[in-house]
Every structure is written in C-alpha cells, then in structure tokens.
N, C-alpha and C positions, 0 to 999 in steps of 0.2 A: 627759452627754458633750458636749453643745453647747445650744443653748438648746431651750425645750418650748412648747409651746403648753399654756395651764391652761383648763378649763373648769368649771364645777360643776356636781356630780351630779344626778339627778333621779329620783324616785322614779317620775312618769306620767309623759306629755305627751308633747311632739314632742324628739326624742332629738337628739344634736348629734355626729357619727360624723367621726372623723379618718381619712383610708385611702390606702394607698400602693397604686400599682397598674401594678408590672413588669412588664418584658417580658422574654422569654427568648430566646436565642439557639439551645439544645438545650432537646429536652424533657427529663427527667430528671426524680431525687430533688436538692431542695434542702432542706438546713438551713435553716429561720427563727428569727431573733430578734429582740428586741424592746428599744429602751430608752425611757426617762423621766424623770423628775425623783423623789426622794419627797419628802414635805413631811407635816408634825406631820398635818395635815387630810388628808393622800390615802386615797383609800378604799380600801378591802382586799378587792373584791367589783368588780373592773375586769375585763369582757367584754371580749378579743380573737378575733376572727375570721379565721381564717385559711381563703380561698376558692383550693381548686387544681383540677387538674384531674379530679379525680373527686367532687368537692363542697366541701362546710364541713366546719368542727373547731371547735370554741368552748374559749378555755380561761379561766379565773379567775383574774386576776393581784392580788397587794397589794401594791398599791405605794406602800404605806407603807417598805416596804422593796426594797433592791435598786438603789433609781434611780443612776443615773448609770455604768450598764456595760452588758453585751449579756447579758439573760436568753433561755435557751433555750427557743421551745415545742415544736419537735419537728422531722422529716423529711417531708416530704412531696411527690408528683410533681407537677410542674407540665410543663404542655404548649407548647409553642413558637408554639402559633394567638396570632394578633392578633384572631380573634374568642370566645374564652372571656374569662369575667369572672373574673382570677385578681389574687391581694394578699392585704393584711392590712389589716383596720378595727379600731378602738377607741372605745366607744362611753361616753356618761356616763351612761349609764341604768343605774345600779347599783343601784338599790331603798335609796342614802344618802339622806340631807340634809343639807345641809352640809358636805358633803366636796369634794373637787375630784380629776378625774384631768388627767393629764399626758400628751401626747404628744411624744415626739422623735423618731427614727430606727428603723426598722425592715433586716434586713439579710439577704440571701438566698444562699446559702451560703455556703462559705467565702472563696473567692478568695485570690487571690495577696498573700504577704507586701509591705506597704506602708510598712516600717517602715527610713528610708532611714537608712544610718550612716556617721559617719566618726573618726578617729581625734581624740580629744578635745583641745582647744589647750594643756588643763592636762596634756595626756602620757596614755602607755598604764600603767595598771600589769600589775605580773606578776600571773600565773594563782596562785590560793590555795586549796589542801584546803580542803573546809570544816570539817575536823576537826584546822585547822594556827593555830597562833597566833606565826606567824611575819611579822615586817615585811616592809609589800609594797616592792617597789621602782618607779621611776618610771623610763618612758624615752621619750626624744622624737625625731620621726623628721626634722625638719628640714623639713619639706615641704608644701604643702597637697594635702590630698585630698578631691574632690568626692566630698558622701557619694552612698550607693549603696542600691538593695534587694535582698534575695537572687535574683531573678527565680525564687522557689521559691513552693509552694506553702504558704500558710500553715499548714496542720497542718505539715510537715516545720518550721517553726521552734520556736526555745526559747521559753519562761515570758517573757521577757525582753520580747519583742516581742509578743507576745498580749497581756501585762497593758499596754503604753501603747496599745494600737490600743483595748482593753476600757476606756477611758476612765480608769485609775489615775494619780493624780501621781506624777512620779519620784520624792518619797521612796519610793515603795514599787516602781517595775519599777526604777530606777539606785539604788541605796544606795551605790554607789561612783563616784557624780556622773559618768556615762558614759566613765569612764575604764576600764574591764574589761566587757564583755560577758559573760564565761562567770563570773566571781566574782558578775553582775548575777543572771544567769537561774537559779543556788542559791539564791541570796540571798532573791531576791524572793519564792520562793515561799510561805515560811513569813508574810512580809510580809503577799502577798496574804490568807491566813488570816483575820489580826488584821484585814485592812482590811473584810473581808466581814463578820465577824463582830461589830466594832465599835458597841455604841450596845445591843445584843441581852444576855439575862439572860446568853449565855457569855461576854459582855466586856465588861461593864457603864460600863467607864469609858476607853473608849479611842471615838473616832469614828470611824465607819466606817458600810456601808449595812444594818448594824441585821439581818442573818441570823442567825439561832442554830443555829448552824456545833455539831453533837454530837463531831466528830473531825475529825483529819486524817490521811490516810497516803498517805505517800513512796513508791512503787511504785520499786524500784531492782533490778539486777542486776550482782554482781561479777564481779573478777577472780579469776584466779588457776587453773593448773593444774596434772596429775597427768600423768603419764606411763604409768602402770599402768589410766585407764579409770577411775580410783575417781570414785564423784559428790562433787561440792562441797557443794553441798546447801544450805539457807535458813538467813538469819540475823536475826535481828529485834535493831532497835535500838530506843531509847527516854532520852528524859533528862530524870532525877529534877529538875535545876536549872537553871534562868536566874536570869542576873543576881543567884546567890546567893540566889533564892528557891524554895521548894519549893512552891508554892503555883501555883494559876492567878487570875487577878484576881479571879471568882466566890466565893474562898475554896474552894476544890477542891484536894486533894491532887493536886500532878503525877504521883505514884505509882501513880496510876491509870492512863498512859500504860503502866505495867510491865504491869498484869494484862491491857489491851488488847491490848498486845506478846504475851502470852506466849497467850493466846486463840486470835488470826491465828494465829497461827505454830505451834501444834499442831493447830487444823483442818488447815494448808495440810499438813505434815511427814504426817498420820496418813491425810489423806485422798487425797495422792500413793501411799502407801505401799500403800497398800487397791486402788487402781485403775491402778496402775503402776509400782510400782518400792517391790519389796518392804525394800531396800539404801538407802532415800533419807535422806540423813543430815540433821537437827538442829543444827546448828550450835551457838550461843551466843544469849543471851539477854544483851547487851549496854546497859548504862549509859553512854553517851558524849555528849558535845557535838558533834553535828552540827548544823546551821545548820538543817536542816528538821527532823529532830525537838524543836529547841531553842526555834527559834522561834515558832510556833505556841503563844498562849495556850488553845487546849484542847486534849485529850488527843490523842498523834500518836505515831504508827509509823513507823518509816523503816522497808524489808522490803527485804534483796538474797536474793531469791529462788532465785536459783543464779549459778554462774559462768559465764559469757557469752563467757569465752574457755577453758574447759574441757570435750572433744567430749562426753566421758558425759552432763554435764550439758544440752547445746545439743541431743545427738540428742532431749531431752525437748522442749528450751526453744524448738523449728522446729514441736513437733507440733501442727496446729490444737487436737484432740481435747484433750491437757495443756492449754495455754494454758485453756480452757472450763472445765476441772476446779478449777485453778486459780484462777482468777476465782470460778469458784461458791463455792471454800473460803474463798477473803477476804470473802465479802460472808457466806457463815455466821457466820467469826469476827465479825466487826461487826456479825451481827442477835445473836449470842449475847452478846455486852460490853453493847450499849444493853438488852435485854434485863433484862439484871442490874441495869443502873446503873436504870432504869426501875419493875424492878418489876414487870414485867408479864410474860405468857409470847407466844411467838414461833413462826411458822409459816412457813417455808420454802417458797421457790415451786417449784411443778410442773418436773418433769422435762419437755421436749418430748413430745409424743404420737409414737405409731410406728402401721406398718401400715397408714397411709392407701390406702384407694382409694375412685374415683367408678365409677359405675355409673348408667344411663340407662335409663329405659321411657319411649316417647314423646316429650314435653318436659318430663319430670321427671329429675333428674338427685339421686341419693343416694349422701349422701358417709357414711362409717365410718371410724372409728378406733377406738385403741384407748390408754388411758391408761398410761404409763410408770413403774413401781414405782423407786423411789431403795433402794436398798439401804442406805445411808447416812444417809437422814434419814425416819423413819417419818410426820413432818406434811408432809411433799411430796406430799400427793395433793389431786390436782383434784378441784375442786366444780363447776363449771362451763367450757365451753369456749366460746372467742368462733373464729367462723366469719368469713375478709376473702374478699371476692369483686375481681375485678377482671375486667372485661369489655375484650377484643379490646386486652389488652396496655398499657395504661394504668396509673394505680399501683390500691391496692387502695381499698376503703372503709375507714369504722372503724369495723366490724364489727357481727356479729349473735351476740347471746350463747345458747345451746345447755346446757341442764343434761343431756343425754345422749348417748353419745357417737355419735349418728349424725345426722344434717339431711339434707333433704329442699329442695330449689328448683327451681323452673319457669324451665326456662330459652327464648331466646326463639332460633329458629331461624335459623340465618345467625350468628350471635355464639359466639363464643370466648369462653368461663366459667373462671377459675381461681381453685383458692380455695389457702390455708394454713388451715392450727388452730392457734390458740393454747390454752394448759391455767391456767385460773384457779384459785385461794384465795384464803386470806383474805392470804397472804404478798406475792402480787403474778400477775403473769404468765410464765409460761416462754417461751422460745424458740421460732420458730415451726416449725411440721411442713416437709418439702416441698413444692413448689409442682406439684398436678395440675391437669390441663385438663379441657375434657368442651365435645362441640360436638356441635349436629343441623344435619345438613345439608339445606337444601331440598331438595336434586337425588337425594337416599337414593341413594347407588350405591353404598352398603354400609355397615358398621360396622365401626374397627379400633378394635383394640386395642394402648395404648402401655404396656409396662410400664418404668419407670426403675428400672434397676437402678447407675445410677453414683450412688453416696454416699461415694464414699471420700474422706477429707481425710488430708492425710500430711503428716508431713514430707519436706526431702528426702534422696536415698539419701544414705548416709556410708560411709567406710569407715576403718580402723584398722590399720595393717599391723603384721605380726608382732614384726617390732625395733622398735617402737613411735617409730621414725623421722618419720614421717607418717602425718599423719589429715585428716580433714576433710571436707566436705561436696560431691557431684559434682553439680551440679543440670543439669550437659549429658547426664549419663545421665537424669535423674528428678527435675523440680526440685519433685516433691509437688505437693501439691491445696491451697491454701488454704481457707478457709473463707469463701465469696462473693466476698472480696478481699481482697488483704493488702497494708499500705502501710509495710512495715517492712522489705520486700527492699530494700536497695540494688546489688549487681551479686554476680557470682560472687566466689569465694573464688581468691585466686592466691598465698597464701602456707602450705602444708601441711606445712612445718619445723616440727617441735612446740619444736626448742630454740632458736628464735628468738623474742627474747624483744622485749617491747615500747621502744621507745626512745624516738618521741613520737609525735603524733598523725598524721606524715603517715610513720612506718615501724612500726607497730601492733605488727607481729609476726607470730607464729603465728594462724591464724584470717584475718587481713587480706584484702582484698573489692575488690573493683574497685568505684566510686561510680559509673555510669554511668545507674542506675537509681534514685538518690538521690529523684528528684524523679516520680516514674512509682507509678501503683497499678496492681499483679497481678491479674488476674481470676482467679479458684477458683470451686471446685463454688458455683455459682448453686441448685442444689436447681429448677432450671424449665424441665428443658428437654424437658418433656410440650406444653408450650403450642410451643419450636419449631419440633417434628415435627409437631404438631398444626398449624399454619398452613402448614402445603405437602399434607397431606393435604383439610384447608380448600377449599385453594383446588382439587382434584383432585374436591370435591363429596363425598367421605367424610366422614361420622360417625366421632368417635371420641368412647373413655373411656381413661382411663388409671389406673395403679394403681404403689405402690411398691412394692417387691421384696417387703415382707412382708406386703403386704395382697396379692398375685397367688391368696391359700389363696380368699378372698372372692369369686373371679370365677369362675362357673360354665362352665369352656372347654367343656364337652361339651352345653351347654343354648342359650348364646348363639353365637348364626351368623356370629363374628365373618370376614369379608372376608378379615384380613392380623393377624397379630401384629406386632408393632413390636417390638423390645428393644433399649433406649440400653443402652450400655458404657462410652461415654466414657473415663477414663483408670484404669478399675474396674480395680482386680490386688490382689497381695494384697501388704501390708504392716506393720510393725511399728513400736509405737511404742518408743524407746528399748533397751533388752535384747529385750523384748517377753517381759516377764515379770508382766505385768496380773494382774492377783489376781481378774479374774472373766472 
C-alpha cells in the first residue's frame, strides 16, 4: 500500500520486531489489521502479535500472499490507559532461512470514510443496470467542485471507496475512469475478486495477490411488490458465460456457478421454510449477465434473497432471529458445494449452547450449560467447548477449552467474573452463549441472585390494513431488539402508501424511511446485563450469581440463602416473527 520495511528471517538468535503502539481515545472493541509487501521469498510462517487490554493473541500470517491491502486478524478491546502496553508487533523469527518478512502499516478500527470525491473533468456518466447494455451518456456541469468526504462512517460506504482506501489501482475500484461512482461500486466488485485471487491455482494467469479465492457470492435483495401479503421470496442467479467463454481460466466449467446457485438457494428456500415460513416461495434459478455474477473468474452467485420493498417479505427480512438462520443456510450451502467440489465430507458448526447458569461455594464459582441439538443438521454437535472470562468489565481472554459441559474457577474476591461458552467441532465455532457474572464479596452482607430473563430479539411491530391501502413498519410503537447492534436502521418509515410506486432515489415510494439515522449504530440485546446489576449490588458489598432463564431449574432456591432475587425484563414481551408460523 505504501512502502515496507524488509528484514530477513531467522531461525535462532536475537529476533528483529516491528511494532506500532496506539493510543486510544475510548476504550473499546477495535478491529485490527495489518498490511505488507509479498515477494517470491516472503515467508509463509510470519508472527503477529497483537497486545490489548486483556493480554496477547499471536496469529500466523503468509505473506507470500495478500501484500499490498488490509488483512484482517480480528476484534479486540483495547483500553484508553497511557499506562498499558497495547499494539501490534511482527517479528522475523519464523523458524525460515532465507526468506524475508515485510512490515508496512498496521490499522485500528474502522474510522471515517477518507475517500474525497468530485465530479470528473471528463464529465459525469449516467447510472447503468448491470444487467443493461445500453450506451452511457455523458454530462457536464460547467463548474468546479472542490472534492469532498462522506463525513460517514466507513462501513456505511460502498465497494468503491473501501477497495481504493484497501490499497487497489483504479483499474479495479474506477473501471469507469471516476466518471460514475454507483456503475464504479458494481463494477468493482467482481474486479476485486480476480484481483485477490490473481497469481493463485484459481487464476493462474491474471496478477493479483495470489489468494485462492474457492467462490464468490453477491449477497443482494430485491424489488418488487404484492398487495395481497403474498412473500416474494429468493432468487439465485448465476452465469454460464463471459466474454463468450464457458470456461474459468483454471480450465473449470462455469457451470459449476449453476450447481453452487442451485445448492444456496435450496438450503436457504427449505431451511426458511422448516424454521419460519412454511409459504416461502423459490423463485427462479436464473442464467443472466450481471456484472457480479459475470465477473468473478471463479465460481459466483448473485442471491436476492427477498423483496426489500415487499411488507411479507421485510416482516422476515427486520427479524434478527431470520437474518442468523439465514446466514447459517448460506454458509451450509457453500460448506456443502466445496464439500463435493473437494471430495471430502463436512461438519457443520454447533448450534450456541443454552441454560447457562453460575453458581458459587466459597471462591469457587461453577458454571453449566447445556449443548443445543440443530434439528436441521445431525453433524452440529459439540465436541468440545471454550470458556472466555473477562474480569471487572474489560474485553474477555481467548479462552479456556472444556470437553464437558460444566468448569469450575477460583475466583478472587473483590472482582467481577463474567464468562460466555462457546460450542466447538470439527466444523468451527458457534455463536456465543449469554454473558453471566458471579462476584464474592469481602464485606459478605449477603448473596443475590440475578436471573436474566431478557433475550428477546425482534423485529419491528408492522401492521397491514384491511383494504390493503397501507402497511408498514411502526418502530414508535416497538422498534424491536436488535441482536447486540444493528447498523442497518437508517430512520423511521414515512411513506405507508402501498401504491406509491418508486420514481427515483430521492422519492423511493412505498416503504420510504426518513435518513436521519444513516450514519448511527442501534444498541440491541447486549446478552450482559448480569454484570450491570451485578456492579451496583458490587459496590452495596453483595455477593452475587446469576443464571439464564433456562438454567433458573439448576439453582437450588430452597437450599441457598439467597438475600434478594434480581429479575431483568428489559424489553422481554412476546413476539412473532413474520406470520409466526415457525415450523418448531
């Protein structure tokens, strides 16, 4: 991305460490990333250290591949003290010889779009389908304009502006030499593909940073609505041809993009159907030239998942709960394609554990759960589970692994304990449990008990009137529970005319939203607010343990002499998702 510092490797001896070392303003979770150079010699066995506020993480980079953009290693809390030793190091002690590693830039969360724009000297062109092959037009506005940045957060921007900040040449983020911004940010992304994967056995003959990129998929949702409430329902694209070949540069049939397609998209259709919406319709299995399914030299799916301006569809498409199902179904379809294409067989990751609760004798605090059966996928079951502690509200460690479902820790008095479970296999890691607490207090003036009974995630309320005049979303009554946070609200809905139809971007239509919340993340059920309640009873010199609604069977009320019961509610009520016609 900019120039690197090279060193070479070393197998013993005195080690030669590069290290950046920020400072923070809040304490918080920050994203870390890292970039480099690669080079024919870089080693493929390159230590990064990342030091936060609750310790080290070490991870294993090869950067033979990758160099020259922002690789991710992960999330982790860093604390706002000018006396903690927090950063990232990269060392040459990789156990090579003769290899070299590379250092350039290191980069701590996301921060604000930096990507300044202005109307191109060569003219604006018109906005183009990507599924249109129609001539663009050019138009020029007479005038200069000093370029500008979004003042938005960079997640809230398009492809367009992440791929030039992530070190890409404009042939690949402008293909329309920065005269279209929105024709740019389709464009590019099929680009980016080929650029990742470039130099690697998936694109043998194209340069790029040498990734061997197995697929790509279009995560998209349409238009279009009903008036009757009918669902729109999922459509998978795919295409057979570029540039008049059927082939991918590997010599791979593109056709394999079809059985990819058709894979997603019956997990998604069958496993919707099972867990919510027995009515959820199948669309088409489409061959078309769109610009991301098209472009992309390995196997790729564009998916418009549902209609996004149709209410049946959206009362799904708000629900945290759907969104999760969702997602778990697209990543089945794509362990079950590589799977095939592979050769090998495949294990699906753990469902979240349920029934958590902590329990205390003395300074031993004993946590229980209980493993979550998947109805849906019979290799979903946990082998092992990893245990994160976080002491007195800090981020957590990275973990202690547990082959059964209960642990045991000594906890130290005066300190606030909170753990989550995670559920391991061989498939990967699940989702993690709730967040409980557990504290002894020196002063003993009693022991409570918290039990968290808020877990509700919603969408929010809707309604549909009778002459099917108006519909749409009231979030002044009930604007739902997100799922920890959700950065996808932009403001309330003020347009509930179903037959108001879209005319351009700045008079939508039906569905239409107020933007005031554009640039803002929603806080949702957090899953932690044992710890809280837990620090104002803390500071009152009470003991507590806490338990979640379905571990409450685990806590012996008539044995332990608990003080006080606690029970959070939070915005606990009862709700439905979509029809609320769930098949379990």
């Amino acid at each position: 991305m900019g120039s690197a510092k090279i060193v070479e490797t070393i197998k013993k001896g005195k080690e030669s460490i590069a290290q950046w070392n920020p400072s923070f303003l809040k304490a918080s979770d920050y994203a870390v990333y890292v970039s480099y150079h690669s080079f024919p010699n870089s080693s493929e066995n390159v230590t990064y250290t990342v030091r936060h506020a609750v310790g080290t993480t070490k991870f294993k980079v090869n950067q033979k591949i990758g160099g020259g953009t922002w690789i991710y290693l992960g999330t982790f809390y860093f604390d706002n003290s000018s006396t903690l030793d927090q950063g990232v190091s990269v060392s040459n002690h990789t156990g090579d010889k003769n290899k070299i590693v590379s250092a350039d830039g290191v980069k701590f969360g996301g921060g604000l779009g930096n990507i300044a724009r202005a109307p191109s000297e060569r003219g604006i062109e018109s906005n183009r389908k990507s599924s249109s092959n129609e001539p663009l037009q050019t138009f020029h506005i007479g005038y200069e304009v000093n370029p500008e940045t979004s003042g938005y957060p960079r997640f809230t921007e398009g492809a367009r502006y992440w791929l030039q900040w992530a070190g890409f040449n404009d042939s690949i983020y402008s293909p329309n030499q920065n005269q279209n911004d929105y024709n740019d940010d389709y464009m590019s992304r099929g680009k980016w593909v080929n650029a990742l994967s470039g130099g690697s056995v998936k694109n043998p003959y194209e340069k790029g940073l040498g990734i061997p990129v197995d697929l790509a998929f279009a995560f998209h949702t349409d238009a279009g609505t009903t008036l009757n409430d009918s669902i729109v329902g999922t459509l998978g694209i795919y295409s057979r041809f570029s540039n008049g070949s059927d082939l991918f540069p590997n010599d791979s049939p593109r056709l394999t993009s079809r059985y990819m397609t058709d894979l997603i998209q019956t997990q998604i259709v069958e496993d919707i159907q099972y867990l919510h919406e027995p009515i959820w319709q199948r669309r088409g299995l489409w061959d078309k030239s769109y610009s991301e399914s098209r472009t992309p030299v390995v196997p790729t799916m564009l998916l418009e998942l549902l209609s996004h301006q149709n209410l049946a569809d959206m009362r799904y498409g708000l629900d945290p709960q759907f969104r999760f199902d969702v997602s778990r179904a697209i990543y089945k379809g794509m362990l079950r394609y590589l799977s095939t294409v592979d050769g090998s067989p495949y294990v699906v990751q753990p469902l979240p554990v349920n029934s958590f609760s902590i329990t205390s004798t003395g300074t031993v605090a004993k946590l229980e759960w209980m493993a979550t059966e998947d109805p849906l996928e019979p290799s979903a079951v946990p082998e092992k589970y990893i245990v994160y502690t976080r002491i007195n509200g800090t981020g957590f460690d990275n973990g202690t692994i547990t082959n059964t479902t209960s642990f045991s820790k000594e906890i130290i008095p005066g300190q606030i304990y909170s753990f989550k479970i995670t559920a391991l296999n061989e498939g990967g890691e699940s989702f993690p449990s709730e967040i409980l607490s557990v504290y002894n207090s020196p002063e003993s003036n009693g022991k409570i008990l918290i039990i968290n009974t808020f877990d509700k995630i919603s969408a929010p309320v809707s309604f549909a009137s009778k002459d099917s005049m108006y519909a749409g979303f009231e979030d002044s009554k009930d604007s739902g529970v997100p799922y920890l946070f959700d950065g996808s609200y932009i403001g309330s809905q003020y347009e509930f005319r179903r037959v108001i139809p879209w005319m351009d971007d700045d008079s939508p239509g039906f569905g239409a939203s107020y933007a005031n919340f554009e640039s803002k993340v929603i806080a949702g059920n957090t899953f932690d607010y044992p710890y809280v309640h837990g620090k104002i009873f803390a500071d009152l010199g009470y003991s507590f343990v806490s338990t979640s609604r379905n571990g409450l069977e685990r806590i012996a009320l008539d044995k332990e002499p608990f003080f006080m019961v606690d029970v959070i509610a939070g915005k606990q009520g009862q709700s439905k998702t979509g029809r609320g016609t769930s098949g379990i």
